[in-house]
C-alpha positions as CSV (number, residue, x, y, z in Angstrom):
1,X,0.0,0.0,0.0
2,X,2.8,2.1,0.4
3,X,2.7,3.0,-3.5
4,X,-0.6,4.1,-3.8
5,X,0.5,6.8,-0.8
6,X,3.0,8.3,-3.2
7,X,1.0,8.7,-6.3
8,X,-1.1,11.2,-4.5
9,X,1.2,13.8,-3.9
10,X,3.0,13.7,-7.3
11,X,-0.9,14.4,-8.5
12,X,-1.7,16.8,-5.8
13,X,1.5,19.1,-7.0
14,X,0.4,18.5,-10.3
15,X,-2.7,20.1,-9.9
16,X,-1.3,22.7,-8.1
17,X,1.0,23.4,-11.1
18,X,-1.8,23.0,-13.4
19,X,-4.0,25.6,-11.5
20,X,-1.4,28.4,-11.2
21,X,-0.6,28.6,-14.7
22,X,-4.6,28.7,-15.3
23,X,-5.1,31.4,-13.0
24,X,-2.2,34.1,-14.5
25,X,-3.2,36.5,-16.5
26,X,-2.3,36.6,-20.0
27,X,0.3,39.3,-21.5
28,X,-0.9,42.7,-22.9
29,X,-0.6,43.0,-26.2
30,X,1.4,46.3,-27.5
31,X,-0.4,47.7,-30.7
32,X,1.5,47.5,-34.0
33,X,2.7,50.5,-35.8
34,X,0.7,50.2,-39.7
35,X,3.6,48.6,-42.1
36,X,5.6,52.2,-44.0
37,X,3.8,53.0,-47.4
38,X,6.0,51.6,-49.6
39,X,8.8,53.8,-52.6
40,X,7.0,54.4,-55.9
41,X,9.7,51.9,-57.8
42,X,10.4,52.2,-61.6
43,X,8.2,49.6,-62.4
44,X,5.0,50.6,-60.4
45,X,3.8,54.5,-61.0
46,X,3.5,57.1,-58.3
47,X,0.3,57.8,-57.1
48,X,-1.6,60.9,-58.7
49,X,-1.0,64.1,-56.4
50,X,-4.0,65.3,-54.3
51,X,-5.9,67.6,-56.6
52,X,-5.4,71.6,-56.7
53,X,-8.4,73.6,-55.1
54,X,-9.4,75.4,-57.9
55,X,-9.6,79.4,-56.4
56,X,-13.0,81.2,-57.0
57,X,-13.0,83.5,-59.7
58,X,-13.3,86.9,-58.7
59,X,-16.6,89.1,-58.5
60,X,-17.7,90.4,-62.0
61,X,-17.5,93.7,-61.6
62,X,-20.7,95.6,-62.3
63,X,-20.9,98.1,-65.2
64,X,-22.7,101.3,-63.5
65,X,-26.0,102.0,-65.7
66,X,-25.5,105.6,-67.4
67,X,-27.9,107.9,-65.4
68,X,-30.2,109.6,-67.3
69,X,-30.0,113.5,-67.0
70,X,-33.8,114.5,-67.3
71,X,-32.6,118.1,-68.0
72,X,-30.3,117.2,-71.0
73,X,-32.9,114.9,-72.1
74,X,-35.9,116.9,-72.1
75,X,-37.1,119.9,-74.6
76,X,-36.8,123.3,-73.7
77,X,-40.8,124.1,-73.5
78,X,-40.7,120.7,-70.9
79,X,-37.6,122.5,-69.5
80,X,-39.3,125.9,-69.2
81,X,-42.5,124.3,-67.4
82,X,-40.3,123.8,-64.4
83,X,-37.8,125.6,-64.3
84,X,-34.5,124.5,-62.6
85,X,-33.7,128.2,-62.8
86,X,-34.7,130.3,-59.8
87,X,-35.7,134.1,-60.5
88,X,-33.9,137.2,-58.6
89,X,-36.7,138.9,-57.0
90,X,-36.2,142.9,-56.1
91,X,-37.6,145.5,-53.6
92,X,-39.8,148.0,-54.5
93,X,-38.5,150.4,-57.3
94,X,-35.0,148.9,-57.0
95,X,-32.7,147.2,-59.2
96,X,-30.2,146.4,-56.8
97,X,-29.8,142.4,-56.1
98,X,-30.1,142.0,-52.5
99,X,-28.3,138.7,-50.7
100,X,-31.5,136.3,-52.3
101,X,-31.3,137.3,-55.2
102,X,-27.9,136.8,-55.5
103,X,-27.8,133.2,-53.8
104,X,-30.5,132.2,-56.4
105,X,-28.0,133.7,-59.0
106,X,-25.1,131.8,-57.6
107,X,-27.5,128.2,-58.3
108,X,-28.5,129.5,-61.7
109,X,-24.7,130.2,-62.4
110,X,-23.6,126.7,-61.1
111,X,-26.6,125.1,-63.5
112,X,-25.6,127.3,-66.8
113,X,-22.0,126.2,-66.1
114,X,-23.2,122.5,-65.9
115,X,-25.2,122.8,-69.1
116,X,-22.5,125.5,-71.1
117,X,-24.8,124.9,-74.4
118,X,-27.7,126.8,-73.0
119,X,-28.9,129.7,-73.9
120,X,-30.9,131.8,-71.8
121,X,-33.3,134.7,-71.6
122,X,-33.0,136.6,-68.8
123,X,-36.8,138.8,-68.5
124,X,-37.1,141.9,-66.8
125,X,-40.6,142.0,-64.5
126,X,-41.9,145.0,-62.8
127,X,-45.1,145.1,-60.4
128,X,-48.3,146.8,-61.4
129,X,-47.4,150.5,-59.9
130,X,-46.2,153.4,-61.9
131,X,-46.7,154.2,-65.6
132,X,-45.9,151.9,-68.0
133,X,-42.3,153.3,-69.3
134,X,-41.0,153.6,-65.8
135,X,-41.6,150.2,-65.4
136,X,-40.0,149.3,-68.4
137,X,-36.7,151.2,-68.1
138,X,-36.8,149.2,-64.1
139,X,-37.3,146.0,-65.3
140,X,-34.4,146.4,-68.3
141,X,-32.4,147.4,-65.2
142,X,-33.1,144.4,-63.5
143,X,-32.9,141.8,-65.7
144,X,-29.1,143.4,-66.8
145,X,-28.1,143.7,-63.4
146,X,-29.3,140.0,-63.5
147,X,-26.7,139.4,-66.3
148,X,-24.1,141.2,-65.0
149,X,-24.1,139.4,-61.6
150,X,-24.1,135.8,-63.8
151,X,-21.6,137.3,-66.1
152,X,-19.2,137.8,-62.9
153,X,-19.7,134.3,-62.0
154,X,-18.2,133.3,-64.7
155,X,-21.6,132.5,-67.2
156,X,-20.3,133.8,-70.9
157,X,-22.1,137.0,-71.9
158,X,-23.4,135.5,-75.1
159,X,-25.2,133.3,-73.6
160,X,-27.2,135.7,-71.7
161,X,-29.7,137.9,-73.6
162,X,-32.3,140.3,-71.9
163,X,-35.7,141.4,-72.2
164,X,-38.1,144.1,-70.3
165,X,-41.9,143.3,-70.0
166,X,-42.5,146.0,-67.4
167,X,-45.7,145.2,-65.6
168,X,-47.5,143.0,-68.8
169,X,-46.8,139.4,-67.5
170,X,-47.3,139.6,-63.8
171,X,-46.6,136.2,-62.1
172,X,-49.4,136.9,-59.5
173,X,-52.0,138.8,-60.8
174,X,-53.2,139.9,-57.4
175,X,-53.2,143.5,-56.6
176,X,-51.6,143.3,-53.0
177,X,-48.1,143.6,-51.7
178,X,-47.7,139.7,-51.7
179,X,-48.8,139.7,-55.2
180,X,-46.5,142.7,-55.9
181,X,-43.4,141.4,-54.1
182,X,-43.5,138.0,-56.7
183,X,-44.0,140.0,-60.1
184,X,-40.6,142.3,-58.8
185,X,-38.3,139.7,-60.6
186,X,-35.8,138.9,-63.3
187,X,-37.2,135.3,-64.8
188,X,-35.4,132.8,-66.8
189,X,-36.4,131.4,-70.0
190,X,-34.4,129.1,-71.7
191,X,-34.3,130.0,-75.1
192,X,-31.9,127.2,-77.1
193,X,-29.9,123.8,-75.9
């Protein structure tokens, strides 16, 4: 019986043996770096390169539309209708220009500069009072002095023609000093593009 006795222990280390490599735990594995891309050789062709971004194309520019200058465009009896010219207005028996009458001057000089083919008729008014050759002879006055003050701006002289109506074409035919004060004037007429 001895030798069953020594079988036993030889199978009890054995287990042991088999039971501690069972119970360790099994290496980590390190990831692997992806294999080098291999050299283009003479035999196989280089791959194509990665394609160019093709840049956008700069912004058309956009051709400004010619504006359309109504005045140059339009007849002179369209013109006359309304104006762009401003009329000098005077005080009682006066031809003098007074600091209105002048800054309407200096936009009508600025405009007959702009437009240098026009020409103009520059008409003497007078108000209702007075006889009718006294109002003539003030109205020539004024519708000069009109054109001298334009001519001084710089507008060329033969541009500028005059005329005297006295009191026949009142622009308010009212008989008051309101009326009055508007038919005191030199108006312009635009006579020739």
């Amino acid at each position: 019986m001895l030798r069953l006795r020594r079988p036993l222990p030889i199978l009890f280390i054995a287990l042991l043996v088999i039971a501690g490599a069972c119970h360790k735990k099994p290496p980590i594995a390190k990831p692997v770096p992806p294999p080098p891309a291999p050299f283009p050789s003479a035999s196989q062709p280089a791959p194509p390169p990665a394609p160019t971004p093709v840049p956008e194309p700069p912004p058309v520019p956009v051709e400004p539309r010619p504006t359309v200058d109504p005045l140059a465009s339009s007849a002179i009896d369209e013109i006359n209708k309304n104006s762009p010219l401003k009329p000098a207005f005077f005080s009682l028996d006066s031809d003098e220009l007074d600091d209105k009458a002048r800054a309407a001057l200096n936009d009508d000089a600025q405009l007959l500069k702009k437009y240098s083919t026009w020409v103009v008729t520059i008409e003497g008014h007078a108000d209702e009072r007075g006889s009718a050759e006294y109002n003539l002879a003030l109205s020539e006055r004024r519708a000069l002095a009109a054109k001298s003050y334009l001519i001084s701006l710089g507008v060329v002289a033969d541009r500028l023609r005059t005329v005297s109506y006295g009191k026949e074409f009142p622009f308010d035919p009212g008989h008051d000093e309101t009326a009055w004060s508007k038919n005191r004037r030199a108006h312009f007429m635009l006579t020739a593009k």
